[in-house]
N, C-alpha and C positions, 0 to 999 in steps of 0.2 A: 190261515192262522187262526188259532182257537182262541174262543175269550178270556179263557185263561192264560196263556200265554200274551196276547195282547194286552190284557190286564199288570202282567206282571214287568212287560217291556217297559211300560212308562212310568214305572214308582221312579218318582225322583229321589236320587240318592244322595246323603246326607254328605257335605264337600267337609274336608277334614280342616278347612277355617272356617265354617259351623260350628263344629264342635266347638274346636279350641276356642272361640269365642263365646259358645254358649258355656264350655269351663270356669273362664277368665268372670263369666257376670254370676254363676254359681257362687266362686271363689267370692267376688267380692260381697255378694250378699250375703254370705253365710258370716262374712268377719261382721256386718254392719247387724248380724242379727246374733250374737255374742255378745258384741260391743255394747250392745242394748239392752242382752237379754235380764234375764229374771234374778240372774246369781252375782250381776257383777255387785251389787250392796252387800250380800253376804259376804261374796270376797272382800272388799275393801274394808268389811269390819274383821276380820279375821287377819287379814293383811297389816292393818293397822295394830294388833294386839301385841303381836313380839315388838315392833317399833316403841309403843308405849313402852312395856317393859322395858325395854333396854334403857329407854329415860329415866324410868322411875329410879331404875337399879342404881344409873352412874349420880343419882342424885344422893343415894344414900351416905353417912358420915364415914363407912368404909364400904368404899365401891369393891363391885369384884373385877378384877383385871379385862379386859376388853376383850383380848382374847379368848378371856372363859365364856366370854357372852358371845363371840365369834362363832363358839365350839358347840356350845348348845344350841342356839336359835339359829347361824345359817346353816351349819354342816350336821345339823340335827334334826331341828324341826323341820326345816323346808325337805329334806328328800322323805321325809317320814308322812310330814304329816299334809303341809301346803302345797306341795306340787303336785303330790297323786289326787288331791281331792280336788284341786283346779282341773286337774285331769276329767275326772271322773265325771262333777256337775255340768262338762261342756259335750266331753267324747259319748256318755254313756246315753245321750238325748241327740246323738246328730240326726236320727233317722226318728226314733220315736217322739219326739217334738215334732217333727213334720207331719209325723202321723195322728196325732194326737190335736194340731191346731188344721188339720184337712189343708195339707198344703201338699202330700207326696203326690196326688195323683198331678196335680202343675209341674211336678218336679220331674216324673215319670215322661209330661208330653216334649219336654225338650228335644235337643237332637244331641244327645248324650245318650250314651250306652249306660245303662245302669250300672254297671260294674265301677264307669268312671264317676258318678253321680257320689257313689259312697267316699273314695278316694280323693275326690276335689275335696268334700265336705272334713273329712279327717284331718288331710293335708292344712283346710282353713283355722280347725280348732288346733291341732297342734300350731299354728305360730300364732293364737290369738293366747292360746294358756302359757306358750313359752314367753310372750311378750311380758304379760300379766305376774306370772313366776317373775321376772327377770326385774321387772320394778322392785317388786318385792322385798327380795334380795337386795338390792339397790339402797331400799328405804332403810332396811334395817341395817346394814354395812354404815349410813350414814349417819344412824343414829346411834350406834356402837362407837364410832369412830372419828365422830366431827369434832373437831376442834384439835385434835391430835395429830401429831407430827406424821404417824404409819401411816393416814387418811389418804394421803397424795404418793406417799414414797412406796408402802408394800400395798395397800388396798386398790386404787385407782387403777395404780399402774400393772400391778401382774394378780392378788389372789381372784378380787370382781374378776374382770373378762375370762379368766379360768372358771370359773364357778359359771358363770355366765353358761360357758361351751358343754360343760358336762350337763349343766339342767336343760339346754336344747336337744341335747340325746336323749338323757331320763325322761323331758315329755313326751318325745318320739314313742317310745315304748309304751309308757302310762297310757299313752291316747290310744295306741293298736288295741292293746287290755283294755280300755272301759268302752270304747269300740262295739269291742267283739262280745262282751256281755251286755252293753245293749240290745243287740241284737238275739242275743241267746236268751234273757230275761226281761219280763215287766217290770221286776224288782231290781233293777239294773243299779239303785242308788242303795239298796238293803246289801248284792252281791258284793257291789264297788268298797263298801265299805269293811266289810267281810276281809275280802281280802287286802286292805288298806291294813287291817289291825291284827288280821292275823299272818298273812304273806309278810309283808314289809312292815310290819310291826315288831313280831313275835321271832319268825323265822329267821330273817335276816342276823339278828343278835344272837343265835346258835350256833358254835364252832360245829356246823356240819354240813355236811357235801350237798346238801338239800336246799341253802341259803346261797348256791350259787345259782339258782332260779331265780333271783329276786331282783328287783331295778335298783334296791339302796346298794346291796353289795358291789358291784356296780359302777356304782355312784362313788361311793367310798374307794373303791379301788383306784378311782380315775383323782380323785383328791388328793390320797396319797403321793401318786406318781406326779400329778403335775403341778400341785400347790406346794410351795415354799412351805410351809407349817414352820414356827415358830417354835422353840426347845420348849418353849413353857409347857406346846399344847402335851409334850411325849405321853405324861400322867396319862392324859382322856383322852390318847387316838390309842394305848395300850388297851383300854375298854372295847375297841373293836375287834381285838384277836384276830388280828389281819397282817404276821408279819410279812415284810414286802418279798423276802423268796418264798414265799407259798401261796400267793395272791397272782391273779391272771397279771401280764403286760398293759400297759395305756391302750396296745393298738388291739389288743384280744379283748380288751372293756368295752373301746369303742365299734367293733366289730362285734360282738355279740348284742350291745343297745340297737344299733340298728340293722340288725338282720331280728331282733325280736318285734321292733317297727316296721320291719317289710313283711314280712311272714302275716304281723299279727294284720296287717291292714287289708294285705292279700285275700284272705281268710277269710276276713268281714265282705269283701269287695263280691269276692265269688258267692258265699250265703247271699249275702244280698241279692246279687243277680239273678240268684233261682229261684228266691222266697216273694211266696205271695204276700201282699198283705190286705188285710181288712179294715180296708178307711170308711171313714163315718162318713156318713153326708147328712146336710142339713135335713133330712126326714130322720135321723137316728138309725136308717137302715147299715 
């Protein structure tokens, strides 16, 4: 028998409750290093701002109806502007934050396939920014709405956990996309935002065939079909030029959120596993 061959006989091979084990402690490190990191203050003042507002507003001598604060700040701002950028500052740093504080090559010696390395770490940010998103939402619902009879009768009980299920899809997607331009850019937070203001900002609000690329449309499709909406809101959900026979089905919204989630993760998962990368070491080499 040749040395090579003898050499290659005894590579112990990696048991598939290794992995999953070394997954499960990826997994948890990556929520414990979120839950930590650098943005969660940012968020929380950003988080806190439409909440504010919504006090300040019902404090005024003629409030605006609740529903109008409903319409603007949950079914507005959050898929617009709070969800994609929760997205963004956590998906668009899962790998270059590791590169960046010299922690991939420890990431790299586990007994994880690199492939799954990227995929753990996404899977972790998407339910750390869906949790995150989901307070949010929460806070602001409760400061819209507290003291009010709707609070317990239509918000508790059926719009929340609706709203809840559609921003668990839309972060699905947000996170493949800031993901995948992580990986593709250093400017990942210049891209992200790019297309935060121009994709889902600008586009989205165009009656045309190009605005079905986007996460809000979407978003708003899945609103339509599965929130009660309120006659008040008719006025400002006609501002979306979305009538409901020319708009995809709940199950074609929910099937296109996460197949753009799996594709986009896919995507990242395989770049990843070919690309080299250039980590620092404490000599700066």
């Amino acid at each position: 028998m040749s040395a090579a061959a003898a050499s290659t006989e005894f590579v112990p091979r990696r048991s598939r409750l290794a992995e999953l084990s070394a997954m499960a402690a990826l997994f948890r490190l990556t929520v414990r290093q979120l839950l930590h990191g650098r943005w969660r203050i940012v968020l929380a003042l950003l988080y806190a701002l439409p909440c504010a507002l919504a006090l300040l507003l019902r404090w005024l001598p003629r409030p605006p109806r609740p529903d109008e604060l409903e319409f603007g700040l949950v079914f507005n701002l959050v898929p617009h502007g709070l969800a994609p950028l929760t997205a963004l500052l956590y998906a668009a740093g899962a790998i270059s934050d590791e590169v960046e504080e010299q922690t991939l090559t420890y990431l790299l010696m586990r007994s994880i396939p690199r492939w799954a390395i990227y995929v753990v770490k996404l899977l972790a940010t998407w339910c750390v920014a869906t949790v995150l998103v989901s307070l949010a939402i929460t806070a602001i619902d409760l400061s819209i709405y507290a003291g009010t009879t709707e609070f317990q009768t239509d918000i508790l009980a059926d719009r929340l956990p609706r709203m809840l299920a559609i921003t668990a899809l839309a972060q699905l997607a947000y996170c493949a996309v800031f993901g995948f331009i992580g990986l593709a850019t250093r400017r990942s937070l210049v891209a992200g935002l790019v297309f935060i203001v121009v994709i889902e900002g600008v586009l989205t609000n165009l009656e045309f065939v190009l605005r079905t690329a986007t996460v809000v449309f979407y978003v708003r499709t899945l609103i339509l079909h599965w929130i009660a909406l309120p006659a008040s809101m008719e006025r400002d959900i006609r501002e979306w030029q979305m009538p409901l026979a020319e708009i995809p089905t709940a199950s074609e919204a929910v099937q296109r959120l996460l197949l753009a989630g799996v594709i986009g993760i896919a995507l990242g998962a395989w770049w990843f596993a070919r690309r080299e990368f250039r980590v620092k070491t404490p000599e700066g080499s």
